[in-house]
Biopython code that builds the backbone (N, CA, C, O; Angstrom):
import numpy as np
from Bio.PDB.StructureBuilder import StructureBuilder

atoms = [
    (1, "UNK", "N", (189.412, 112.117, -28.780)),
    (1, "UNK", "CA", (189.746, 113.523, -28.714)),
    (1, "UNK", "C", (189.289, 114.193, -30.002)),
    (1, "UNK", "O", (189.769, 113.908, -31.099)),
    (2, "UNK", "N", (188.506, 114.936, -29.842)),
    (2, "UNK", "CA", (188.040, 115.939, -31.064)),
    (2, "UNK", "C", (189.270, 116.865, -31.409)),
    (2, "UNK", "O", (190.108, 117.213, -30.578)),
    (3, "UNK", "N", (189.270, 117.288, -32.991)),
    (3, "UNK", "CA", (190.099, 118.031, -33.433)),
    (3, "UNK", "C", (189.670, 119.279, -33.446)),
    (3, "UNK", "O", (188.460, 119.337, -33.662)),
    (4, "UNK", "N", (190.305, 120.537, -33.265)),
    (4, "UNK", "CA", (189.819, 121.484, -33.477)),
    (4, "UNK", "C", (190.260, 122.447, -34.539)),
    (4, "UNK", "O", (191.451, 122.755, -34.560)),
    (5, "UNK", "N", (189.274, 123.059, -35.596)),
    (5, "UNK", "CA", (190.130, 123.636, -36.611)),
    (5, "UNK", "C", (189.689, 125.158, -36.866)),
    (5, "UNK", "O", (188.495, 125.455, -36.852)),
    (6, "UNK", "N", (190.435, 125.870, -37.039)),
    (6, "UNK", "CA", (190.112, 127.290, -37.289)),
    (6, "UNK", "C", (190.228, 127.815, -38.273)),
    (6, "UNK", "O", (191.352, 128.231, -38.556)),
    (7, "UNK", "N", (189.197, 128.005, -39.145)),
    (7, "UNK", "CA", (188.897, 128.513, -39.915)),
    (7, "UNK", "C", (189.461, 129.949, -40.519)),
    (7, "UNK", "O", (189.647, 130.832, -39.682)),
    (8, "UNK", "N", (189.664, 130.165, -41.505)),
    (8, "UNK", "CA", (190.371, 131.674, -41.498)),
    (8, "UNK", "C", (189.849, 133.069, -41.606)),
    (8, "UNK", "O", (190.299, 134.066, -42.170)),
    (9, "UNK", "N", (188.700, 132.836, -40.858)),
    (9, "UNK", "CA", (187.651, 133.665, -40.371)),
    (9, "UNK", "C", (187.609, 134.027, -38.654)),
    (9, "UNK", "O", (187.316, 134.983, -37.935)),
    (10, "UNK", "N", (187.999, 132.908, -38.540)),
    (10, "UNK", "CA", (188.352, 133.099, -36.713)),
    (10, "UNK", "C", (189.682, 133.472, -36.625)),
    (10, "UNK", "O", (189.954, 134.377, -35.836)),
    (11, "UNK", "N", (190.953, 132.735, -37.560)),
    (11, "UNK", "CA", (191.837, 133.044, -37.640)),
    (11, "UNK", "C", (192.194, 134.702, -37.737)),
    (11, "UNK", "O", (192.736, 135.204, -36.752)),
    (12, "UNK", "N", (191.959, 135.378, -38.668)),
    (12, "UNK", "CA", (191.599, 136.638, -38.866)),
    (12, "UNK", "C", (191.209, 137.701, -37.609)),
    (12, "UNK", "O", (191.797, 138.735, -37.290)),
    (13, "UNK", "N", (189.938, 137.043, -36.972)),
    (13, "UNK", "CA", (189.414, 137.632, -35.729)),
    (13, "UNK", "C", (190.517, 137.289, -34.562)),
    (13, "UNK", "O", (190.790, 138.141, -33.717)),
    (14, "UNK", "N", (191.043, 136.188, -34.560)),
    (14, "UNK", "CA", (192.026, 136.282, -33.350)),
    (14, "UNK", "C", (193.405, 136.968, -33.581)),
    (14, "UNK", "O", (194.069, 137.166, -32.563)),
    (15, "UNK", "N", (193.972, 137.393, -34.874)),
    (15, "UNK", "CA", (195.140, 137.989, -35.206)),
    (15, "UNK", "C", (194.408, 139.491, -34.971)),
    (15, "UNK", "O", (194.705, 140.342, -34.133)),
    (16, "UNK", "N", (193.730, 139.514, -35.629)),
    (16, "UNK", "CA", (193.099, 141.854, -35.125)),
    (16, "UNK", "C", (193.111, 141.715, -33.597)),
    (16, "UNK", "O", (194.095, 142.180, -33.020)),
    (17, "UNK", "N", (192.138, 141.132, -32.860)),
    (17, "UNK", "CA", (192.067, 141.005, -31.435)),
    (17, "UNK", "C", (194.236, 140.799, -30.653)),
    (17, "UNK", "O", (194.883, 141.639, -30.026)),
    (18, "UNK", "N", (194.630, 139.481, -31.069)),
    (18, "UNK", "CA", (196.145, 140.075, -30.479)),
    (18, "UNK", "C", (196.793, 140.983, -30.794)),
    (18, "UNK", "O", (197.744, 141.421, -30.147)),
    (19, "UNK", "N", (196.375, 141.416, -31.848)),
    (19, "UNK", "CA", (197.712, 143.130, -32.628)),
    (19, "UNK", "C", (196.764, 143.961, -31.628)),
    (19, "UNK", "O", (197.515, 144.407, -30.760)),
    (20, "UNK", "N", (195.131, 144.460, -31.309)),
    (20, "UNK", "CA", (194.781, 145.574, -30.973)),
    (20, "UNK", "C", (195.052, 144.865, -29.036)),
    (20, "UNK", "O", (195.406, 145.761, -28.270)),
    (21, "UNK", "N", (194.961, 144.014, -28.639)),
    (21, "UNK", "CA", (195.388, 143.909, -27.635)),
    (21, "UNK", "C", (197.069, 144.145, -27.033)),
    (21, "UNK", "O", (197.353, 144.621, -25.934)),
    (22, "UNK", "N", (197.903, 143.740, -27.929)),
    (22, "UNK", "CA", (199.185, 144.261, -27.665)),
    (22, "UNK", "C", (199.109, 145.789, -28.019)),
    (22, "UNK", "O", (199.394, 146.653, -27.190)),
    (23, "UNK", "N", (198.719, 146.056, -29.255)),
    (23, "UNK", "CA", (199.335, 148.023, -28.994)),
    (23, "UNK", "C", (198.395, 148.679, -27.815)),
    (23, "UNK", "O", (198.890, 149.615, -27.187)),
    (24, "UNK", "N", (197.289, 148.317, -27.534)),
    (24, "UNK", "CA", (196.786, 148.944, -26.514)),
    (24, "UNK", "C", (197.183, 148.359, -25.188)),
    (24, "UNK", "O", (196.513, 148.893, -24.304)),
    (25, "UNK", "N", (197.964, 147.524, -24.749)),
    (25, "UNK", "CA", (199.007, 147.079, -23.685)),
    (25, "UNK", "C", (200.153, 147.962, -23.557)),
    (25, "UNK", "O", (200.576, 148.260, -22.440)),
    (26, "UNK", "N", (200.819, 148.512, -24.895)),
    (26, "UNK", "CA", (202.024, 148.906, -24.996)),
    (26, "UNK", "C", (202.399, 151.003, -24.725)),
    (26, "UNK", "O", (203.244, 151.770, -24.264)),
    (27, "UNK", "N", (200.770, 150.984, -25.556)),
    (27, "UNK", "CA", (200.790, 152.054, -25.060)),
    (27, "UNK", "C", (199.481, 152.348, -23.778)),
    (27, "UNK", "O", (198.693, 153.292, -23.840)),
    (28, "UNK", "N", (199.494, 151.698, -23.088)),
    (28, "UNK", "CA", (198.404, 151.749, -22.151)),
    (28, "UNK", "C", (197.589, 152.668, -22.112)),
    (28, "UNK", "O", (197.804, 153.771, -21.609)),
    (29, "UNK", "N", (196.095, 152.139, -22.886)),
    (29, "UNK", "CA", (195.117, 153.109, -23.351)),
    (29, "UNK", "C", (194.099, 151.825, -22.852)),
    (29, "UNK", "O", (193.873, 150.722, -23.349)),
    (30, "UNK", "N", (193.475, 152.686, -21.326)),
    (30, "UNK", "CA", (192.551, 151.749, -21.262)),
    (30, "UNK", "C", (191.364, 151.156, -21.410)),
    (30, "UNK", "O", (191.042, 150.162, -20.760)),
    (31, "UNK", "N", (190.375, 151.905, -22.565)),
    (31, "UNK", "CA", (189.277, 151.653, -23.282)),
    (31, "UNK", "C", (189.788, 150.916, -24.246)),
    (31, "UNK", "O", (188.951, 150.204, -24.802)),
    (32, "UNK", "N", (190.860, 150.834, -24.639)),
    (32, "UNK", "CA", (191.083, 149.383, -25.977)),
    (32, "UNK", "C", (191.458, 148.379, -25.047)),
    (32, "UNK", "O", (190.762, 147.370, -25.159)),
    (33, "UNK", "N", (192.324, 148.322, -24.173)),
    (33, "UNK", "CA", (192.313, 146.926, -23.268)),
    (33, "UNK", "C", (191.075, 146.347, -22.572)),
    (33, "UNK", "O", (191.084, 145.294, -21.935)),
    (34, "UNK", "N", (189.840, 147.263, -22.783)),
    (34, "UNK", "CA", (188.654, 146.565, -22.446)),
    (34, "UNK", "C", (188.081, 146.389, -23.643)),
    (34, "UNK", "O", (187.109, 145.644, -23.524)),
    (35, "UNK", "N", (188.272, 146.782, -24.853)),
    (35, "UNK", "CA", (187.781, 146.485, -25.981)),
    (35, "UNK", "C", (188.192, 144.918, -26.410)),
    (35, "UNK", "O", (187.532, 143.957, -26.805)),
    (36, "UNK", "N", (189.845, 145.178, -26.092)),
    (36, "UNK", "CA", (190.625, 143.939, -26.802)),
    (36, "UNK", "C", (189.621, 142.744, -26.129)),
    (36, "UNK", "O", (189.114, 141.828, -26.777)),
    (37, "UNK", "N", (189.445, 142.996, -24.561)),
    (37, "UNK", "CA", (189.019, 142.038, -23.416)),
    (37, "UNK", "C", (188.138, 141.015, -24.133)),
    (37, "UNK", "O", (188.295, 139.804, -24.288)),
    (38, "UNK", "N", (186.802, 142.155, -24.673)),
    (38, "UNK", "CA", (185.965, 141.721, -25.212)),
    (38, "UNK", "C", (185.682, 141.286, -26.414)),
    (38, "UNK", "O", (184.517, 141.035, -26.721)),
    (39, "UNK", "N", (186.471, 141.167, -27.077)),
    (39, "UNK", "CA", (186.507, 140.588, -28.652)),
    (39, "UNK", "C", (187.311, 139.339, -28.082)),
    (39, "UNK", "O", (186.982, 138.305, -28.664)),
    (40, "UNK", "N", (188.161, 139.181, -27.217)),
    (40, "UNK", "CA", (189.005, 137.693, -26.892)),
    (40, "UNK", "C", (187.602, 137.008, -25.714)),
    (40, "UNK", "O", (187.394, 135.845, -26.062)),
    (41, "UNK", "N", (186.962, 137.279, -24.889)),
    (41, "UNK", "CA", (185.841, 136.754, -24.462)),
    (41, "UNK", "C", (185.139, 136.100, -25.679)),
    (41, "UNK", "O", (185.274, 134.896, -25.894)),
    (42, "UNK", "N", (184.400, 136.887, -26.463)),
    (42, "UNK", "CA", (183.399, 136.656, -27.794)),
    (42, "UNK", "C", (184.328, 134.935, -28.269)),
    (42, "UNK", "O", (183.851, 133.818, -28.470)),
    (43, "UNK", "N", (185.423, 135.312, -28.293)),
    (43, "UNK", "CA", (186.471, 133.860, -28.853)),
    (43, "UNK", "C", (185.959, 132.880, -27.909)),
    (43, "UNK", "O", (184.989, 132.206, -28.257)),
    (44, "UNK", "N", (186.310, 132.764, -27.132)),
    (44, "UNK", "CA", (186.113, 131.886, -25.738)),
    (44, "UNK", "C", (184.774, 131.671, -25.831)),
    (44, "UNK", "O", (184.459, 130.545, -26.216)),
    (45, "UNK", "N", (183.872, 132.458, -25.578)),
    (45, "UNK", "CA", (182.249, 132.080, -25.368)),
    (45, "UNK", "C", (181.913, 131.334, -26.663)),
    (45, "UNK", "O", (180.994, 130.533, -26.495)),
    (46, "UNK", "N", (182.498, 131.382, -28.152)),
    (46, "UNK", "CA", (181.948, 131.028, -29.374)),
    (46, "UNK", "C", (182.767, 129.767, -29.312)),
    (46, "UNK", "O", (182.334, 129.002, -30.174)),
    (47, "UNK", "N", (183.580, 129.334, -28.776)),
    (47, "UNK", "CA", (184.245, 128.139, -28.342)),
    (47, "UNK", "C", (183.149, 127.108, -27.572)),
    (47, "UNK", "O", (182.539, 126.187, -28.116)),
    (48, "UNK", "N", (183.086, 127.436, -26.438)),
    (48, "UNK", "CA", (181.900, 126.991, -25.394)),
    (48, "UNK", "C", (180.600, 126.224, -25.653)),
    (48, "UNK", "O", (180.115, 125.135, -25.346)),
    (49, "UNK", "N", (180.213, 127.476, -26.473)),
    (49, "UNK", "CA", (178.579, 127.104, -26.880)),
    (49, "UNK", "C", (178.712, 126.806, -27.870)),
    (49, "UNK", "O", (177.640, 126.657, -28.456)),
    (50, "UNK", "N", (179.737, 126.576, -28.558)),
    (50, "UNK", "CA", (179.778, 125.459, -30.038)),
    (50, "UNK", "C", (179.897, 124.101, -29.517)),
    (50, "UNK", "O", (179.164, 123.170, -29.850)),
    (51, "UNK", "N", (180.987, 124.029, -28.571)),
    (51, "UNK", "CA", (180.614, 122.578, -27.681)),
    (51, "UNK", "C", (179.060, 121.828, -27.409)),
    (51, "UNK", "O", (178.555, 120.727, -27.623)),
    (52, "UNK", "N", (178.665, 123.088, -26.829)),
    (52, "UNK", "CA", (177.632, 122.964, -25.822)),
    (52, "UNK", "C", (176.408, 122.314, -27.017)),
    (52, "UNK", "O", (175.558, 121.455, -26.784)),
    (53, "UNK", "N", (176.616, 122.917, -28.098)),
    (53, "UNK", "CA", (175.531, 122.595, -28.940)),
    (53, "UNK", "C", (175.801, 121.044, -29.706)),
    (53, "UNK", "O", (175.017, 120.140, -29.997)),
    (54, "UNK", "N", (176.594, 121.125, -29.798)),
    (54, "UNK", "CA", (177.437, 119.547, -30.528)),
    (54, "UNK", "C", (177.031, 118.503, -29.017)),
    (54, "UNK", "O", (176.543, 117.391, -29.220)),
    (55, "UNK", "N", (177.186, 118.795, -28.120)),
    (55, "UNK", "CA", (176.848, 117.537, -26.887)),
    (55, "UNK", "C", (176.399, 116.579, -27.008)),
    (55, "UNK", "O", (177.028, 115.561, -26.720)),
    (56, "UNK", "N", (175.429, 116.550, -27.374)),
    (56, "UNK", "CA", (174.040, 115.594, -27.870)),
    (56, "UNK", "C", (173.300, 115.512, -29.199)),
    (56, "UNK", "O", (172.120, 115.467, -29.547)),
    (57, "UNK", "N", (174.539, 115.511, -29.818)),
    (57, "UNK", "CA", (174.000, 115.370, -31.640)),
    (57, "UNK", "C", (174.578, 114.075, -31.614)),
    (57, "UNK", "O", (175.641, 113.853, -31.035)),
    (58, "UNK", "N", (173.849, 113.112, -32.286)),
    (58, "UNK", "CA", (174.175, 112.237, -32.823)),
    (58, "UNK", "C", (174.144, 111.307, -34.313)),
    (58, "UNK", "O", (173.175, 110.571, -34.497)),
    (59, "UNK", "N", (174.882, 111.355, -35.012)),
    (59, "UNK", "CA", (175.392, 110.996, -36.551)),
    (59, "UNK", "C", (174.902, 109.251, -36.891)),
    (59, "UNK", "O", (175.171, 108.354, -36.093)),
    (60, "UNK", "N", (174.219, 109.026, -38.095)),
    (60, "UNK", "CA", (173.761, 107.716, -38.081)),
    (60, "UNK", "C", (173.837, 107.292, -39.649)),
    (60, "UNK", "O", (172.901, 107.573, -40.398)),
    (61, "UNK", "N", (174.703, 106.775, -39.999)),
    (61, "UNK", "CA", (175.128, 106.157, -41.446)),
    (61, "UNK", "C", (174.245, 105.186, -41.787)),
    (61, "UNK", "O", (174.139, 104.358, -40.882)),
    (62, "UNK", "N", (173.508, 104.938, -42.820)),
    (62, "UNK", "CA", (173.041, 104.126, -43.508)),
    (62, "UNK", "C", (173.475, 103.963, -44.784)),
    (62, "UNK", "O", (173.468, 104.916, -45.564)),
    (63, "UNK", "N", (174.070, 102.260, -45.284)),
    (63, "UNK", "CA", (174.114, 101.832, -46.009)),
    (63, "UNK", "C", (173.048, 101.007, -46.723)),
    (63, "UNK", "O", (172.088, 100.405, -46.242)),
    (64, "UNK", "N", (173.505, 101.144, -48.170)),
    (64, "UNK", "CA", (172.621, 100.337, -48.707)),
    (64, "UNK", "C", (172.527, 98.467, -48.357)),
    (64, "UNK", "O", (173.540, 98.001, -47.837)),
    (65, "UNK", "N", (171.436, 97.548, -48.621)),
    (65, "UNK", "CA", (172.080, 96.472, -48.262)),
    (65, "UNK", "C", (172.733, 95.868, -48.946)),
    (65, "UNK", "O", (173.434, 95.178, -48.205)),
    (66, "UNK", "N", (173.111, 95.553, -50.547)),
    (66, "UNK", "CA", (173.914, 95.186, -51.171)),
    (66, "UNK", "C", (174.352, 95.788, -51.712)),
    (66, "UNK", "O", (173.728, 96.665, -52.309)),
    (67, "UNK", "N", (176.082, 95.608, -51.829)),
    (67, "UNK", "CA", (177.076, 97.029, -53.036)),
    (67, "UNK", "C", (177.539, 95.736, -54.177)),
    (67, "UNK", "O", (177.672, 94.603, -53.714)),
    (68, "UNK", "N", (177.704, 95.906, -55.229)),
    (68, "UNK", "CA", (178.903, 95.250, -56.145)),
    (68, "UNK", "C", (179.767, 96.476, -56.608)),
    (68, "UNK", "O", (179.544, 97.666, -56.830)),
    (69, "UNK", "N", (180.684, 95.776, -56.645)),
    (69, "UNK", "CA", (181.630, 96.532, -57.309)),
    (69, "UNK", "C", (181.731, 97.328, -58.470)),
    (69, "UNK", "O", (181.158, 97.092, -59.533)),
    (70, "UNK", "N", (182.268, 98.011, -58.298)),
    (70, "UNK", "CA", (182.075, 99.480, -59.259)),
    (70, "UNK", "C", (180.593, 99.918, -59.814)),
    (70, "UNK", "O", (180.344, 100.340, -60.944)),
    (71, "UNK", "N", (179.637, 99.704, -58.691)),
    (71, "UNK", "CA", (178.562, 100.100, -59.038)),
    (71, "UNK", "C", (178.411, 101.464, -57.744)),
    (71, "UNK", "O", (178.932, 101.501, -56.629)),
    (72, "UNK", "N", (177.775, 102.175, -58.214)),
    (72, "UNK", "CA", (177.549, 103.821, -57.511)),
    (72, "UNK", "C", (176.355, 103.111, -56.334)),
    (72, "UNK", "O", (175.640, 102.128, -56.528)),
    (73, "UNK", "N", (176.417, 103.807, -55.337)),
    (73, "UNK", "CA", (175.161, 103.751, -54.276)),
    (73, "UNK", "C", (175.398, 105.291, -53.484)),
    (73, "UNK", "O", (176.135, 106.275, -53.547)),
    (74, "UNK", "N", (174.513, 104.888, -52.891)),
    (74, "UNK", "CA", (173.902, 105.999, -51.898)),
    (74, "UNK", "C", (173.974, 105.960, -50.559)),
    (74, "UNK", "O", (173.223, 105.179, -49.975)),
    (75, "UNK", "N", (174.805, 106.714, -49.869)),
    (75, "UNK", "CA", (174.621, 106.875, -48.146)),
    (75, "UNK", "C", (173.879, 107.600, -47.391)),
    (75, "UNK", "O", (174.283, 108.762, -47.368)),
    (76, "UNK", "N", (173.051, 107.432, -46.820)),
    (76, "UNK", "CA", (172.148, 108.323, -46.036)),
    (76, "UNK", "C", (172.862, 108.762, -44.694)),
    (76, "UNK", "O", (173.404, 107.881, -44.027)),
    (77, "UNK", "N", (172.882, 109.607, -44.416)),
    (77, "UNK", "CA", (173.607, 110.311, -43.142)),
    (77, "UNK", "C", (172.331, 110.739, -42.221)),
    (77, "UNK", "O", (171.528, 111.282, -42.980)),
    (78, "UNK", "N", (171.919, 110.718, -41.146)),
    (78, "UNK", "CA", (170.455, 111.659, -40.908)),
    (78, "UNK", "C", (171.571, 112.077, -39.299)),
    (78, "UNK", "O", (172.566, 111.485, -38.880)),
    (79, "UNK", "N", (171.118, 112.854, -38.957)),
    (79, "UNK", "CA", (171.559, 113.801, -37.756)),
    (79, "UNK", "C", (170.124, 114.140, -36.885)),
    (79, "UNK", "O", (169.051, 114.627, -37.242)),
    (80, "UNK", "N", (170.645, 113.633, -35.535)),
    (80, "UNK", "CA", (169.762, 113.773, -34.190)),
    (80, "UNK", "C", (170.296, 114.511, -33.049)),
    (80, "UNK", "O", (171.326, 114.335, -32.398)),
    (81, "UNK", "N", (169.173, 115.553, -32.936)),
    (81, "UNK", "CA", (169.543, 115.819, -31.654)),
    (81, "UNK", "C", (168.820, 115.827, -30.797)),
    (81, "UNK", "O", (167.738, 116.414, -30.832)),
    (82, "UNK", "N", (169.436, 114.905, -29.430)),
    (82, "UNK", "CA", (168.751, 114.587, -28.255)),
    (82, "UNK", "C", (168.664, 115.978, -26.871)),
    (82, "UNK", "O", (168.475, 115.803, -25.667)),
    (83, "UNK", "N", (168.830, 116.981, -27.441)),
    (83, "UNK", "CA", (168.788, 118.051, -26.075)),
    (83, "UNK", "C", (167.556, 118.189, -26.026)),
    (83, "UNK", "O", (166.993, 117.689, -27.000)),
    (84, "UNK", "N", (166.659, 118.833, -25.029)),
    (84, "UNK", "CA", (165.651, 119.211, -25.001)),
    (84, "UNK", "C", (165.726, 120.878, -25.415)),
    (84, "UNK", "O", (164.979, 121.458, -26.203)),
    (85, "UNK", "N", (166.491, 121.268, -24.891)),
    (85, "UNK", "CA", (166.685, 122.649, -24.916)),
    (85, "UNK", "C", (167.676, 123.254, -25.813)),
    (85, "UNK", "O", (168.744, 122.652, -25.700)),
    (86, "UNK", "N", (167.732, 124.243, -26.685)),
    (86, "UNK", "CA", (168.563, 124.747, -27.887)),
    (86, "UNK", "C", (167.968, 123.852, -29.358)),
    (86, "UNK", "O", (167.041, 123.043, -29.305)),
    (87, "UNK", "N", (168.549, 124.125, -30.328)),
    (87, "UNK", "CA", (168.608, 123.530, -31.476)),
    (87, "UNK", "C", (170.568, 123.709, -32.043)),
    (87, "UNK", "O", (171.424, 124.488, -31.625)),
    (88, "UNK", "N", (170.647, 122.684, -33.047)),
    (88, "UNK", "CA", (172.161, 123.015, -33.698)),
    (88, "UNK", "C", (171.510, 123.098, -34.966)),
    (88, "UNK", "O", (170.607, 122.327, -35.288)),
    (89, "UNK", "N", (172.136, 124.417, -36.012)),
    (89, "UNK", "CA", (171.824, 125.065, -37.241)),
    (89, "UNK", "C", (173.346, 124.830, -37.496)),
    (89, "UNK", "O", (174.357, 124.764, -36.798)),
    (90, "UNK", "N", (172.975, 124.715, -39.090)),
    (90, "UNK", "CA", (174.119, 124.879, -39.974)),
    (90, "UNK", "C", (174.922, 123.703, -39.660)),
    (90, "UNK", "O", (175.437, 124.158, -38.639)),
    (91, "UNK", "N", (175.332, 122.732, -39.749)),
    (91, "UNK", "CA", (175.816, 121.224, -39.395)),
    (91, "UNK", "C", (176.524, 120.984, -40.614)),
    (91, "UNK", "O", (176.019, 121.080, -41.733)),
    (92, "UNK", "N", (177.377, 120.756, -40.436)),
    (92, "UNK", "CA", (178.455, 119.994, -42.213)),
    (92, "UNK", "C", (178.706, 118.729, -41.568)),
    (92, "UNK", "O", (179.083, 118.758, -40.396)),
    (93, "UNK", "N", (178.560, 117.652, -42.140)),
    (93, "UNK", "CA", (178.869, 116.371, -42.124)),
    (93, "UNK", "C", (179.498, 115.889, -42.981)),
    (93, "UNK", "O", (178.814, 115.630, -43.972)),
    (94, "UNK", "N", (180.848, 115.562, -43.080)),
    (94, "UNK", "CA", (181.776, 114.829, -44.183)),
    (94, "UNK", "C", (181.645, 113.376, -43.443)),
    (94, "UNK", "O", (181.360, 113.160, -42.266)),
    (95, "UNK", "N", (181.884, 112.621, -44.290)),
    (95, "UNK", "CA", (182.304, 111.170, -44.549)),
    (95, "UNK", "C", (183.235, 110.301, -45.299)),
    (95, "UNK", "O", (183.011, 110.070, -46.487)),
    (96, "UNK", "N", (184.310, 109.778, -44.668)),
    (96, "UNK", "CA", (185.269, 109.388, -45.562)),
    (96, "UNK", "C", (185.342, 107.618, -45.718)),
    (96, "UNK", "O", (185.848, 106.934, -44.828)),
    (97, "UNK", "N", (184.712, 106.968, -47.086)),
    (97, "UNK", "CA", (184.781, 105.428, -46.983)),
    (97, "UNK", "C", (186.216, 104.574, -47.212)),
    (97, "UNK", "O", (186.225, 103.347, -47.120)),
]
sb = StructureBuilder()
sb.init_structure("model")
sb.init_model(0)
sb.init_chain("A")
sb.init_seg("    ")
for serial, (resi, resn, name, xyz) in enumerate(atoms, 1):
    if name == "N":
        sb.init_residue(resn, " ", resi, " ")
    sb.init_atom(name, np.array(xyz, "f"), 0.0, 1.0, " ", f" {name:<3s}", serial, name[0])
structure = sb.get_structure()
C-alpha cells in the first residue's frame, strides 16, 4: 500500500476550495458552487494522473561491491520508465539504509 502525503501546498489548495465551497453552499450563489466544483475536480484529476505517471517507473539500487566499515561509499539510484506514452518529470527519490 502506497502512502499518501500532502504537502502544504495542496493542503492550502484543499482548505480555500472547502471554506469557498461551504460559504457558497450556505449562501447559495451558484457560479461559486461551480467554481468550488472545479478547483475540487483539479484535486482529483492531479491525484489520478500522478498515479498514472508513477505506474511504470521503476527504481534500481546499486551498491558498491565491497563496504568496510566506517568507510563512505556511493549508491547509485537510476530510475526507468517503461510507458511508451507520457514521460515522469521532477522525481525525488529518498533512500533509507
Amino acid at each position: 500500500m502506497r502512502k499518501t502525503i500532502l504537502y502544504r501546498d495542496g493542503l492550502i489548495f484543499l482548505v480555500i476550495t472547502s471554506v469557498l465551497f461551504i460559504g457558497a453552499s450556505a449562501r447559495e450563489v451558484n457560479l461559486l458552487l461551480l467554481f468550488a466544483s472545479l478547483l475540487a475536480s483539479l484535486f482529483f484529476l492531479d491525484r489520478i494522473f500522478g498515479q498514472r505517471s508513477l505506474r511504470k517507473l521503476t527504481a534500481e539500487r546499486t551498491l558498491p561491491p565491497v563496504i568496510h566499515a566506517g568507510d563512505s561509499f556511493l549508491i547509485t539510484i537510476s530510475l526507468e520508465n517503461q510507458r511508451q506514452k507520457g514521460s515522469s518529470w521532477s522525481i525525488l527519490v529518498e533512500d533509507s539504509i
